[in-house]
PDB file of N, CA, C and O in Angstrom:
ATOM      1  N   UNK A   1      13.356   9.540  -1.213  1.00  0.00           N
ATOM      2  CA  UNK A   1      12.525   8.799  -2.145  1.00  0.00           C
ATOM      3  C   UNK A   1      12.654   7.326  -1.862  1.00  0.00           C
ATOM      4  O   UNK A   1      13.748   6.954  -1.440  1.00  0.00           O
ATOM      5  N   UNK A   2      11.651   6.382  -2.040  1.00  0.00           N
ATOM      6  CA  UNK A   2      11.859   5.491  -1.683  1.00  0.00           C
ATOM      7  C   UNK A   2      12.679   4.719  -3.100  1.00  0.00           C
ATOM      8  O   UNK A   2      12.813   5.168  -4.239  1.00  0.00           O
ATOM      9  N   UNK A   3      13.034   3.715  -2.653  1.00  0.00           N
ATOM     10  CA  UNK A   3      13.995   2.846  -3.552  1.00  0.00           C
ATOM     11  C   UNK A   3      13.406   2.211  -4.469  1.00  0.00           C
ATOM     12  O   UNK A   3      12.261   2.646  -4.345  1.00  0.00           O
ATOM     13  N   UNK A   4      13.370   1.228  -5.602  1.00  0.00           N
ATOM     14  CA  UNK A   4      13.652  -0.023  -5.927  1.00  0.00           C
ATOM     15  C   UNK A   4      14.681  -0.984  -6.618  1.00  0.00           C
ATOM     16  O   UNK A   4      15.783  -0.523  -6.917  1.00  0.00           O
ATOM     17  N   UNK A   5      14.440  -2.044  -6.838  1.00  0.00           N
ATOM     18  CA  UNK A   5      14.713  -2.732  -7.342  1.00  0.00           C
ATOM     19  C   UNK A   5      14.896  -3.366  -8.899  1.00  0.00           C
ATOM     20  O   UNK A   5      14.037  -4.109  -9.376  1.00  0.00           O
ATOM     21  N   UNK A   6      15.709  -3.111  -9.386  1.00  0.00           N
ATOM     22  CA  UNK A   6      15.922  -3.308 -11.237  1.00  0.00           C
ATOM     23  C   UNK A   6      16.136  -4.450 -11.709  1.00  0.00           C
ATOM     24  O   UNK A   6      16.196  -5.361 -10.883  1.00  0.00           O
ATOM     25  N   UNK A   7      16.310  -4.771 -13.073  1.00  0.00           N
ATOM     26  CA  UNK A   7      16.341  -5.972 -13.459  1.00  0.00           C
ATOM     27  C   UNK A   7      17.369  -6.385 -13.654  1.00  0.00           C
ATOM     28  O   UNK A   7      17.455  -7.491 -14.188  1.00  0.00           O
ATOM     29  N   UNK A   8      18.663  -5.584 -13.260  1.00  0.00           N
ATOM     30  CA  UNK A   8      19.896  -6.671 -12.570  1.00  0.00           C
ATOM     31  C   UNK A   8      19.517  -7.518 -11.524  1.00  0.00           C
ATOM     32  O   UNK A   8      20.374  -8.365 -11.276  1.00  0.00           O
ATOM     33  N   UNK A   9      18.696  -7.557 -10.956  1.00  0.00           N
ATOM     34  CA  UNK A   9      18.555  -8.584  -9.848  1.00  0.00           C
ATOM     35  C   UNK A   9      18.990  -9.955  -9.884  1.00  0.00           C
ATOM     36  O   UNK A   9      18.355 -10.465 -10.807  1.00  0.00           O
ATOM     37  N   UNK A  10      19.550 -10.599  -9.495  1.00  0.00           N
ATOM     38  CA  UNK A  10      19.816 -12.167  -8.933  1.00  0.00           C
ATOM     39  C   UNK A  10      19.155 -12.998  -8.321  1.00  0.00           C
ATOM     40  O   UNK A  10      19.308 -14.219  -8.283  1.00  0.00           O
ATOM     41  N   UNK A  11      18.134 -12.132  -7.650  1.00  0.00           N
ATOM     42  CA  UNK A  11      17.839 -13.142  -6.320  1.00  0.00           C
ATOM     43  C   UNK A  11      18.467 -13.404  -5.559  1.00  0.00           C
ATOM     44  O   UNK A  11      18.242 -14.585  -5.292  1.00  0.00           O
ATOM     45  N   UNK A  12      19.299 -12.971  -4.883  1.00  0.00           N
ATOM     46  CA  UNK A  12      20.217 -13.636  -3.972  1.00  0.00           C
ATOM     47  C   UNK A  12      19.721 -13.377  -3.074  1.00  0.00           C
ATOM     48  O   UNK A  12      20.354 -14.036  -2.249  1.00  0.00           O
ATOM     49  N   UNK A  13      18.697 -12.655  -2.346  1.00  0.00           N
ATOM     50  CA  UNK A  13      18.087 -12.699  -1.399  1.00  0.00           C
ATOM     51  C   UNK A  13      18.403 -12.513   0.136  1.00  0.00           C
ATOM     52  O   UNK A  13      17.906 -12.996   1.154  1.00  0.00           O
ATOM     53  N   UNK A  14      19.560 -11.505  -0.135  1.00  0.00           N
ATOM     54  CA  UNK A  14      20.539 -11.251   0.966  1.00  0.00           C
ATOM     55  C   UNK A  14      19.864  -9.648   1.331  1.00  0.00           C
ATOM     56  O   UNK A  14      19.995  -8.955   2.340  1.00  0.00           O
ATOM     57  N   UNK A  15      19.273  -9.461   0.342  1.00  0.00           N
ATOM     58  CA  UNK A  15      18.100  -7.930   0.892  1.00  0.00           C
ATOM     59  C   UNK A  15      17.039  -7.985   1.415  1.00  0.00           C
ATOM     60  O   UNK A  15      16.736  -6.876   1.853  1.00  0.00           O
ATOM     61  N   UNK A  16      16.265  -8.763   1.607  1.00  0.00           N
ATOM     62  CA  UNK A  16      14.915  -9.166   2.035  1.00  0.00           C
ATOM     63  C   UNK A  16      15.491  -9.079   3.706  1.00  0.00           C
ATOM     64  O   UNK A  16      15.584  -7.897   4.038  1.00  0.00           O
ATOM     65  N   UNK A  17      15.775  -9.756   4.492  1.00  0.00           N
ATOM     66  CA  UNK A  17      16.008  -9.755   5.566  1.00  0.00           C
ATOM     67  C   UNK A  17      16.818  -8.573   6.232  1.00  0.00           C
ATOM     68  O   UNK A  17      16.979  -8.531   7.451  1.00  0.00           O
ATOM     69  N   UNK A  18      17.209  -7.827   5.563  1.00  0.00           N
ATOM     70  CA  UNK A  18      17.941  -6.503   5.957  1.00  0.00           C
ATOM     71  C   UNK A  18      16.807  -4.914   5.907  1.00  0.00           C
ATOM     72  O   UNK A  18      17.147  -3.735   5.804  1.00  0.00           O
ATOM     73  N   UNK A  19      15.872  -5.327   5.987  1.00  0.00           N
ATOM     74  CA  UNK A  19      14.992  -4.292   5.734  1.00  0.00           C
ATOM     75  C   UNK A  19      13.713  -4.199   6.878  1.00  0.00           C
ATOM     76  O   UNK A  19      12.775  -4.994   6.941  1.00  0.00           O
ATOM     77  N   UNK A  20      13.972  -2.822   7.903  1.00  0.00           N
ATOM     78  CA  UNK A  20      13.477  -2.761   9.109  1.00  0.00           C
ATOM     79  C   UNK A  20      12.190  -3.019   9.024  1.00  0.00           C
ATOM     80  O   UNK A  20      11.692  -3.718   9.907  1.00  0.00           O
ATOM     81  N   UNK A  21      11.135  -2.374   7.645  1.00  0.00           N
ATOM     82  CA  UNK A  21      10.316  -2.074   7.579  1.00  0.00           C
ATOM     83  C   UNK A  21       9.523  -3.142   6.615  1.00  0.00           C
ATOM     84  O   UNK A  21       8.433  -3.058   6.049  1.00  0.00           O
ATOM     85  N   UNK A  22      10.435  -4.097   6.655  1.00  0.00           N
ATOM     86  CA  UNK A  22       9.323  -5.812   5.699  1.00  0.00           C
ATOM     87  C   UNK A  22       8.971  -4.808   4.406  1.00  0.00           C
ATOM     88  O   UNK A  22       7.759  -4.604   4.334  1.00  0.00           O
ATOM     89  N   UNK A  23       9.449  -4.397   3.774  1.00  0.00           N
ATOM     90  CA  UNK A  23       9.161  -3.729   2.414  1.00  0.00           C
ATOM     91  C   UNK A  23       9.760  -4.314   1.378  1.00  0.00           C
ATOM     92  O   UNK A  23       9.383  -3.960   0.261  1.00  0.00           O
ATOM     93  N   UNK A  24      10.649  -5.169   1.469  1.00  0.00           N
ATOM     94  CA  UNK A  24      10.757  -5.974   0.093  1.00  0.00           C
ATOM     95  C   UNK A  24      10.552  -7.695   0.005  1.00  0.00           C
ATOM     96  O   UNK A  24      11.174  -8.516   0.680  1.00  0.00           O
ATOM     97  N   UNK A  25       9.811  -7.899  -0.718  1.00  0.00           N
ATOM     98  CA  UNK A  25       9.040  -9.347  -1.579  1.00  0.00           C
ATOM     99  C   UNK A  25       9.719  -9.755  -2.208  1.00  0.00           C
ATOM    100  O   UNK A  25      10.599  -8.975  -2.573  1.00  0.00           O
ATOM    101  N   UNK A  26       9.773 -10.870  -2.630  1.00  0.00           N
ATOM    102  CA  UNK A  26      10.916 -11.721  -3.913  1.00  0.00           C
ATOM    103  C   UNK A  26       9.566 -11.497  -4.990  1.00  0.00           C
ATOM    104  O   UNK A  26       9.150 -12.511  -5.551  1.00  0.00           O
ATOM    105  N   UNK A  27       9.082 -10.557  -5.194  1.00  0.00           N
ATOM    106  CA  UNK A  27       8.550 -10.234  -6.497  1.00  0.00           C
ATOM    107  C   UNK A  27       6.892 -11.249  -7.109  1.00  0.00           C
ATOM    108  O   UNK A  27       5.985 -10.801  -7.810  1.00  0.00           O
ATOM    109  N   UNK A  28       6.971 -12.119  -6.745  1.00  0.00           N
ATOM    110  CA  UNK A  28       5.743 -12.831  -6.316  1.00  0.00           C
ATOM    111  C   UNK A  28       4.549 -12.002  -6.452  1.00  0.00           C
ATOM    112  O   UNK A  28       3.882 -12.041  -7.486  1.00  0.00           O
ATOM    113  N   UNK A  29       4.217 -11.193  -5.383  1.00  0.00           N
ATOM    114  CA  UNK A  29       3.425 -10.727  -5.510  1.00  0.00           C
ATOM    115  C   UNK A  29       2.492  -9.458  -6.583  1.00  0.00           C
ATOM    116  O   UNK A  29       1.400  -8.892  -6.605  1.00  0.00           O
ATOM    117  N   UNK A  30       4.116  -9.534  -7.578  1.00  0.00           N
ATOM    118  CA  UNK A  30       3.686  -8.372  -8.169  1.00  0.00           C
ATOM    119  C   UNK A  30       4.370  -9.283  -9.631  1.00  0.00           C
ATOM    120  O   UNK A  30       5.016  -8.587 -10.414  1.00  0.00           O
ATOM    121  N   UNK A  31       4.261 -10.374  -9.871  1.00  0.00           N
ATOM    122  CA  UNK A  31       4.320 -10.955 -10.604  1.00  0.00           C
ATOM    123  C   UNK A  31       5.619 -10.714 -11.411  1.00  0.00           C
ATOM    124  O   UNK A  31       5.530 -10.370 -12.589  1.00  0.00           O
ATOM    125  N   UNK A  32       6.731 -10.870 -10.861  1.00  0.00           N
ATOM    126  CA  UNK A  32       8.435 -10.788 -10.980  1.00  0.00           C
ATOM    127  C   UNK A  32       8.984 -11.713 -10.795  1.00  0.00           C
ATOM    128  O   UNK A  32       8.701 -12.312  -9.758  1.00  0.00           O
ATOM    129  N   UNK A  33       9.995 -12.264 -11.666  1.00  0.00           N
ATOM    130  CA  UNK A  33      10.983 -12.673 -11.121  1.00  0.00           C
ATOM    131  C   UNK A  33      12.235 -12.022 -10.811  1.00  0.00           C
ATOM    132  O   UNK A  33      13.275 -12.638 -11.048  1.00  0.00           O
ATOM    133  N   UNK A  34      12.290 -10.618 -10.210  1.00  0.00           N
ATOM    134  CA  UNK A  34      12.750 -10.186  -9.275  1.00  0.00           C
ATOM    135  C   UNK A  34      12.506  -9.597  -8.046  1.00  0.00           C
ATOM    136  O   UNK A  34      11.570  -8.807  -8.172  1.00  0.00           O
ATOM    137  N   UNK A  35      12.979  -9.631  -6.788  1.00  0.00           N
ATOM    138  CA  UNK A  35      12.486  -8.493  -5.719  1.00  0.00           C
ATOM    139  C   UNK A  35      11.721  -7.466  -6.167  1.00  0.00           C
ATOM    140  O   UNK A  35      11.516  -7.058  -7.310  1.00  0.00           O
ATOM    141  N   UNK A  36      11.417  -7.187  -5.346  1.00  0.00           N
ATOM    142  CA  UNK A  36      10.796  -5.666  -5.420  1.00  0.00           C
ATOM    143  C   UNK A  36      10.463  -5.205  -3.985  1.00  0.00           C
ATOM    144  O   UNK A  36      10.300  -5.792  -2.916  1.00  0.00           O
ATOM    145  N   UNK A  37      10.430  -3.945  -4.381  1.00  0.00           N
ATOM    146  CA  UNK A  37      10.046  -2.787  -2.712  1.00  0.00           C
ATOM    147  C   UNK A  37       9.412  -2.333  -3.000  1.00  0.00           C
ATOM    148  O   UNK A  37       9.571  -1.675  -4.029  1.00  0.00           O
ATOM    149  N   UNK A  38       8.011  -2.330  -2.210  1.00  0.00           N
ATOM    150  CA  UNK A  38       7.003  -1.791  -2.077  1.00  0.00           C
ATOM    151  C   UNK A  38       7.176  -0.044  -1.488  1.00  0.00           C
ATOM    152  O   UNK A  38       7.306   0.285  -0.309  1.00  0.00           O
ATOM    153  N   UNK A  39       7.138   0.733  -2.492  1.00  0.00           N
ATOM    154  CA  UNK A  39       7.480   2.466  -2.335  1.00  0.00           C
ATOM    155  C   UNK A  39       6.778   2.524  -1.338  1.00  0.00           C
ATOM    156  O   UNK A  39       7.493   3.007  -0.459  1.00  0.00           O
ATOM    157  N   UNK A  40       5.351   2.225  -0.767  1.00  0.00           N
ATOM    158  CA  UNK A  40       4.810   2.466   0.695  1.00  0.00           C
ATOM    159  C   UNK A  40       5.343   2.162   2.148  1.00  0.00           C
ATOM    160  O   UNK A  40       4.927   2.715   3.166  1.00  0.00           O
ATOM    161  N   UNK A  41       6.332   1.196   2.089  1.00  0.00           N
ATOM    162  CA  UNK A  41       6.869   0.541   2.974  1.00  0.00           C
ATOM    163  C   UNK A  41       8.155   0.711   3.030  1.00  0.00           C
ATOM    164  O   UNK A  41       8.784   0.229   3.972  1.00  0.00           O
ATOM    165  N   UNK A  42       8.926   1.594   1.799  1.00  0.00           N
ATOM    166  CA  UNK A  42      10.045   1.847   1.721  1.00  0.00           C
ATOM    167  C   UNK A  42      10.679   3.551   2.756  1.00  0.00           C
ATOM    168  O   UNK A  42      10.177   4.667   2.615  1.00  0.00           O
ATOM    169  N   UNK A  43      11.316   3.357   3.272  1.00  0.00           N
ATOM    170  CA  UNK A  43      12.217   4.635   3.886  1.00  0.00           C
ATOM    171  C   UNK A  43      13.310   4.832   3.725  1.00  0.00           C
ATOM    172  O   UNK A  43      13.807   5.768   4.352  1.00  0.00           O
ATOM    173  N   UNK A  44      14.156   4.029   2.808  1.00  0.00           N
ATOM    174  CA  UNK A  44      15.310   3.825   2.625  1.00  0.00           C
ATOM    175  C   UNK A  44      16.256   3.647   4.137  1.00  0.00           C
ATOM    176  O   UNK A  44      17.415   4.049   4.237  1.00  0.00           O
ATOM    177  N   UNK A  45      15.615   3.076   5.068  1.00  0.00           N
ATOM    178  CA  UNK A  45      16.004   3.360   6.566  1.00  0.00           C
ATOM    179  C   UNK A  45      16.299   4.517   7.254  1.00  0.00           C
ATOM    180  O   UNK A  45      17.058   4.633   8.216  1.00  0.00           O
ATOM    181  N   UNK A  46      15.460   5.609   6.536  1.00  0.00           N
ATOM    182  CA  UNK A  46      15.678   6.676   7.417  1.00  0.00           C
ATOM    183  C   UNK A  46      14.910   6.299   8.648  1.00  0.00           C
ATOM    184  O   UNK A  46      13.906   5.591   8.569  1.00  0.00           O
ATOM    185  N   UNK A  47      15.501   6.895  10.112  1.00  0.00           N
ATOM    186  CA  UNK A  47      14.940   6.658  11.524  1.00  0.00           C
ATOM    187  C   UNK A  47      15.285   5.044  11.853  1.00  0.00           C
ATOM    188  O   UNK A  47      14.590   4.653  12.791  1.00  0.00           O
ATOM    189  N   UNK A  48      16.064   4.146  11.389  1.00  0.00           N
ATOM    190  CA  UNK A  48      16.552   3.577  11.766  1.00  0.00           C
ATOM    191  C   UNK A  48      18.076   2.942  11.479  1.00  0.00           C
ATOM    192  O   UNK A  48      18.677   2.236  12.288  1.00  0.00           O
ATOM    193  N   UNK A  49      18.506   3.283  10.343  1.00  0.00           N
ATOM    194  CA  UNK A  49      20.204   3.238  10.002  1.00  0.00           C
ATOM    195  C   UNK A  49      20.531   4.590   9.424  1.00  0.00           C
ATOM    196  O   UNK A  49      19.638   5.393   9.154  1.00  0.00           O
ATOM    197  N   UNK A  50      21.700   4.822   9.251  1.00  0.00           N
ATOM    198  CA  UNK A  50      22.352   5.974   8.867  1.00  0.00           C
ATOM    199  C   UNK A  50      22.328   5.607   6.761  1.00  0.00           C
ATOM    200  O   UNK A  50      22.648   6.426   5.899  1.00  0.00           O
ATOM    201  N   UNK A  51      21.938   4.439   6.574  1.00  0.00           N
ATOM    202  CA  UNK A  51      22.123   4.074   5.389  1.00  0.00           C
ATOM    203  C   UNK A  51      21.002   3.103   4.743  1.00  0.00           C
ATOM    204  O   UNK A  51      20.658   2.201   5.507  1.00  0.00           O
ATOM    205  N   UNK A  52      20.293   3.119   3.333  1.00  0.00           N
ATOM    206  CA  UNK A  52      19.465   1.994   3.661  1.00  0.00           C
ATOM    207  C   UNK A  52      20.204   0.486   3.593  1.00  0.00           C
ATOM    208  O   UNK A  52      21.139   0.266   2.823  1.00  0.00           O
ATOM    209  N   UNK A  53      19.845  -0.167   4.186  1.00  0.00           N
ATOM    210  CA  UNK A  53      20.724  -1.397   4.600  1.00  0.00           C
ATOM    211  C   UNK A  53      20.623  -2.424   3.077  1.00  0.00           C
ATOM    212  O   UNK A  53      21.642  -3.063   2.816  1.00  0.00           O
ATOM    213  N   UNK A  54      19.530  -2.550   2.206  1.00  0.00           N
ATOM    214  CA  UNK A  54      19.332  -3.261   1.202  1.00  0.00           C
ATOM    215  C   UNK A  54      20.458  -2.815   0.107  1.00  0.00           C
ATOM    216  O   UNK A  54      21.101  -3.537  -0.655  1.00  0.00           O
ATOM    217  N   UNK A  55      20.494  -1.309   0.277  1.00  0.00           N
ATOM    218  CA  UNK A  55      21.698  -0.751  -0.842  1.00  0.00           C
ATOM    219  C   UNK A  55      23.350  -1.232  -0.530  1.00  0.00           C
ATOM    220  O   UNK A  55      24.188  -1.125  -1.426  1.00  0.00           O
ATOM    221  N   UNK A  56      23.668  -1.707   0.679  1.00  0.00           N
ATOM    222  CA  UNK A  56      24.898  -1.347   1.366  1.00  0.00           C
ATOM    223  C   UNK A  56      25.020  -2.812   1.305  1.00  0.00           C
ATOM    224  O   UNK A  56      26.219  -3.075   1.200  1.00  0.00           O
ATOM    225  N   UNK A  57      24.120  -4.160   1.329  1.00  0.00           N
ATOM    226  CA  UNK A  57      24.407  -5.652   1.021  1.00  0.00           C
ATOM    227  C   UNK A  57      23.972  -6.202   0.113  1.00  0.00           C
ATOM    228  O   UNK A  57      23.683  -7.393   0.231  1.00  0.00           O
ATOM    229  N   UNK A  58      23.748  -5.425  -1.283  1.00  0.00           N
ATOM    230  CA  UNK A  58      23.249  -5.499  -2.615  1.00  0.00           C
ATOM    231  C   UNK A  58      24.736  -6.370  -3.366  1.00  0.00           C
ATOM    232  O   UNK A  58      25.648  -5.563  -3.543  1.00  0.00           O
ATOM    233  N   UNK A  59      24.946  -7.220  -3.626  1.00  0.00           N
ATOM    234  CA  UNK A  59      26.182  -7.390  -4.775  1.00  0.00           C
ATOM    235  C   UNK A  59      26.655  -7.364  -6.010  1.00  0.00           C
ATOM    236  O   UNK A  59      27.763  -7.569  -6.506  1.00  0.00           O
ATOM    237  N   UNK A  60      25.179  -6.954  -6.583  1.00  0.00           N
ATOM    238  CA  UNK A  60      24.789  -6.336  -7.749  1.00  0.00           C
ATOM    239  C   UNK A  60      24.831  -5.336  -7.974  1.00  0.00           C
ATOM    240  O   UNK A  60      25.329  -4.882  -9.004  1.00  0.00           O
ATOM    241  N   UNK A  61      24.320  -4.688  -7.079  1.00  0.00           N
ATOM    242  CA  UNK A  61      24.048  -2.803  -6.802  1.00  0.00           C
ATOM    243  C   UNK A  61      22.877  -2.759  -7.939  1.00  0.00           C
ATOM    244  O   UNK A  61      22.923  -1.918  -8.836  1.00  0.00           O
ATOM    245  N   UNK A  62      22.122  -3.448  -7.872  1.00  0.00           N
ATOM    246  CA  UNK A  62      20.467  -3.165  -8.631  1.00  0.00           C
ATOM    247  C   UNK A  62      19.313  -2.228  -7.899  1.00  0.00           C
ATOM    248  O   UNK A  62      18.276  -1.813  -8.416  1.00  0.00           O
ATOM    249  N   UNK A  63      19.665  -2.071  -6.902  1.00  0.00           N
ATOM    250  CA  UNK A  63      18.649  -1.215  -5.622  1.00  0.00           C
ATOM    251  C   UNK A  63      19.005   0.602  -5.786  1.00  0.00           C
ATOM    252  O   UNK A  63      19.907   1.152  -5.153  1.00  0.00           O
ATOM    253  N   UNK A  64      18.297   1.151  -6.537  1.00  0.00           N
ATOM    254  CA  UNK A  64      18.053   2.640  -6.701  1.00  0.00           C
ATOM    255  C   UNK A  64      17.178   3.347  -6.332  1.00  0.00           C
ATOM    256  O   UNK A  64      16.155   2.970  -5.761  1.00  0.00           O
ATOM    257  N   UNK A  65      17.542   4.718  -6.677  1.00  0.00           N
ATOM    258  CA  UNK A  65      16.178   5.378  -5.900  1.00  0.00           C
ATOM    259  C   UNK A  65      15.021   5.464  -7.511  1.00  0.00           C
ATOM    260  O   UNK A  65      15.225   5.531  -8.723  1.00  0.00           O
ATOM    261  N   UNK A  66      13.753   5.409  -6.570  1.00  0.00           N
ATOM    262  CA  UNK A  66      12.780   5.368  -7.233  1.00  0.00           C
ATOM    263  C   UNK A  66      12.049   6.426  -7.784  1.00  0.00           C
ATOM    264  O   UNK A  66      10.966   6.845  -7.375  1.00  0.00           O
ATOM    265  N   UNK A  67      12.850   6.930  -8.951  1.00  0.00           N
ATOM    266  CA  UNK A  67      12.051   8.569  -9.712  1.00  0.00           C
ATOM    267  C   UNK A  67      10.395   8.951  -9.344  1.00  0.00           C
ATOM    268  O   UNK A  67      10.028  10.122  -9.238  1.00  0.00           O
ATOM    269  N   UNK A  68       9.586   7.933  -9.191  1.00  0.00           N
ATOM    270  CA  UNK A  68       8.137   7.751  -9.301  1.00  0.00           C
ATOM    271  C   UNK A  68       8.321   8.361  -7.752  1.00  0.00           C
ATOM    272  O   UNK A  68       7.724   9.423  -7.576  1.00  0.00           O
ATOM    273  N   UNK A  69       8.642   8.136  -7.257  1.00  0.00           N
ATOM    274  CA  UNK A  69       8.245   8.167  -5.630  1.00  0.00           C
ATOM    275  C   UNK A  69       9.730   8.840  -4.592  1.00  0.00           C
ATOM    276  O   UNK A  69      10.546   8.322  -3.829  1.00  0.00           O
ATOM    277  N   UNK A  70       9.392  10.661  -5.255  1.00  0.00           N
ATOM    278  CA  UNK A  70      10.682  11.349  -4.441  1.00  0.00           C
ATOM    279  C   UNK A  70      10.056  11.621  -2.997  1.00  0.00           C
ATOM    280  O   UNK A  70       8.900  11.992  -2.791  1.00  0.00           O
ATOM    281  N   UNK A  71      10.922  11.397  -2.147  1.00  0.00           N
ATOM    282  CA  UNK A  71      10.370  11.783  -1.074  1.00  0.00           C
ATOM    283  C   UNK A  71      11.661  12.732  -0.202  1.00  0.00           C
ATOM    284  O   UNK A  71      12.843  12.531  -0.482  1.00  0.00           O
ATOM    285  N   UNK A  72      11.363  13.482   0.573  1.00  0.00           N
ATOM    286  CA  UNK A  72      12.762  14.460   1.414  1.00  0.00           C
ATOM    287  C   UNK A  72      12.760  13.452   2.486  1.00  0.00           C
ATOM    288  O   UNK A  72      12.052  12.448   2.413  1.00  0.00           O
ATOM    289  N   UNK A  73      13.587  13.716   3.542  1.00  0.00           N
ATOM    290  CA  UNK A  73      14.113  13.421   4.806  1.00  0.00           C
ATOM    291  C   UNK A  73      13.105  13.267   5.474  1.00  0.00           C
ATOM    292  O   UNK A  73      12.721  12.153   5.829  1.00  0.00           O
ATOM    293  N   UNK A  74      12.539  14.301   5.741  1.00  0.00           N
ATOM    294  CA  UNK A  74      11.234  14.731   7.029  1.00  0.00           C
ATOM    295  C   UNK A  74      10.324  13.853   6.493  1.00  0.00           C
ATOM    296  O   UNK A  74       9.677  13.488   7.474  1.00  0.00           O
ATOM    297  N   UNK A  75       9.736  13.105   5.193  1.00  0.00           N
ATOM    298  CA  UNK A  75       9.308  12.528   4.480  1.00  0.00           C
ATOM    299  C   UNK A  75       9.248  10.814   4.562  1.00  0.00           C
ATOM    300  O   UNK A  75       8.249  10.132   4.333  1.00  0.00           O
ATOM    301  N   UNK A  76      10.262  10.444   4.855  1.00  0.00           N
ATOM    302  CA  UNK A  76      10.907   9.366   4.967  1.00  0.00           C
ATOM    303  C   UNK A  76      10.897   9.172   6.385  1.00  0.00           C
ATOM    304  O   UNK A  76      10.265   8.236   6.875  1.00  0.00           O
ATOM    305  N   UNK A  77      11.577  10.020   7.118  1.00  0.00           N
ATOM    306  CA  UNK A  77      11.291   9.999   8.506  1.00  0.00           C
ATOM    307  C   UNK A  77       9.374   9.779   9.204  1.00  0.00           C
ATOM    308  O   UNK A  77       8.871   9.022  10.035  1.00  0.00           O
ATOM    309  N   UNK A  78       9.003  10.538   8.597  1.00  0.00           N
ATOM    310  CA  UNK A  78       7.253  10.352   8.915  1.00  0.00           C
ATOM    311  C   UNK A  78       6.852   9.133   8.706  1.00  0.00           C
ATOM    312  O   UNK A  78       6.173   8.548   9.550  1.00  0.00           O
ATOM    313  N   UNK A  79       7.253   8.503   7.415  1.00  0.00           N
ATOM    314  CA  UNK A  79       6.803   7.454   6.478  1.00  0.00           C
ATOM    315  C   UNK A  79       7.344   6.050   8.380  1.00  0.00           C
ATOM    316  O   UNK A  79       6.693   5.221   9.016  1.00  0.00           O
ATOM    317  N   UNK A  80       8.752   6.576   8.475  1.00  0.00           N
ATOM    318  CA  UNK A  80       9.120   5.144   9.249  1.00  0.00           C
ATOM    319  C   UNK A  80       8.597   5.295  10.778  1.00  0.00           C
ATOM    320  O   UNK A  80       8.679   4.462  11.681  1.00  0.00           O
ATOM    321  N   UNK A  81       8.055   6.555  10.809  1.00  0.00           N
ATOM    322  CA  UNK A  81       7.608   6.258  12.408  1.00  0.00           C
ATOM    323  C   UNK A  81       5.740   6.034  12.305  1.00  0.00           C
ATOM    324  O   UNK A  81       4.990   5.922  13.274  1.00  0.00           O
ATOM    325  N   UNK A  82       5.498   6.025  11.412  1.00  0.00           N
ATOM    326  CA  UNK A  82       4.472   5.768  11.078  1.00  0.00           C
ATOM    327  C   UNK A  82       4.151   4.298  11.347  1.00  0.00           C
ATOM    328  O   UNK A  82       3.381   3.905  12.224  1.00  0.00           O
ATOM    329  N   UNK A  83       5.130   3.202  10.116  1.00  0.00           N
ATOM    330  CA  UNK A  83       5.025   2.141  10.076  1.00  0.00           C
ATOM    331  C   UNK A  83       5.232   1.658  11.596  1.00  0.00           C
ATOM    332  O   UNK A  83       4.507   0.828  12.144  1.00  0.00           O
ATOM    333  N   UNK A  84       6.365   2.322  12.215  1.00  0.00           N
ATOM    334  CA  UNK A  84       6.343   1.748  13.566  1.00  0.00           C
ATOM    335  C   UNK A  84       5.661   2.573  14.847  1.00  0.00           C
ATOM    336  O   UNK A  84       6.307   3.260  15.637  1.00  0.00           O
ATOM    337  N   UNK A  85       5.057   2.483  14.863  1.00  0.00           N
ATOM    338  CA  UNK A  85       4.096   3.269  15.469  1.00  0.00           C
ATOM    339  C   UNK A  85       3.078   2.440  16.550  1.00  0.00           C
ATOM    340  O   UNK A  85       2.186   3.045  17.145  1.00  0.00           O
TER     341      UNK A  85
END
C-alpha cells in the first residue's frame, strides 16, 4: 500500500530527497502545511530498496501506510517499474 504522511509532521524535509520515485511534495500542492505522498507515485520503494527509505529517515515516524490505497508486493512492484520505465 502506498504510504502517507500525518500530521505529526515537522517539515524537516529530510524525506523529500530520499524518495526514488519524486512522490513526496512539502504539501503545497495539496494545500498543507505538511508533506505529503502522492499514493500514485508512492511504492514504498519496492524494486528499488529493501525498505521505503522516507520511513527509515523519518524522526518523527509520521510516514504510514495508507488504508485508502492497499496495494500487495506484485502491486507495488508494477506501480515502480512502471514509473521507471
Amino acid at each position: 500500500m502506498a504510504l502517507l504522511i500525518n500530521e505529526d509532521c515537522t517539515n524537516c524535509d529530510v524525506c523529500l530527497p530520499e524518495c526514488p520515485n519524486e512522490a513526496i511534495t512539502d504539501g503545497s500542492d495539496v494545500d498543507k502545511d505538511i508533506y505529503f505522498i502522492h499514493s500514485d507515485l508512492c511504492s514504498e520503494c519496492v524494486g528499488a530498496f529493501d525498505e521505503a527509505q522516507c520511513v527509515a529517515v523519518c524522526p518523527v515516524e509520521c510516514i504510514v501506510p495508507d488504508p485508502d490505497h492497499e496495494e500487495s508486493p506484485e502491486e507495488l512492484q508494477a506501480k515502480y517499474d512502471a514509473i521507471h520505465s
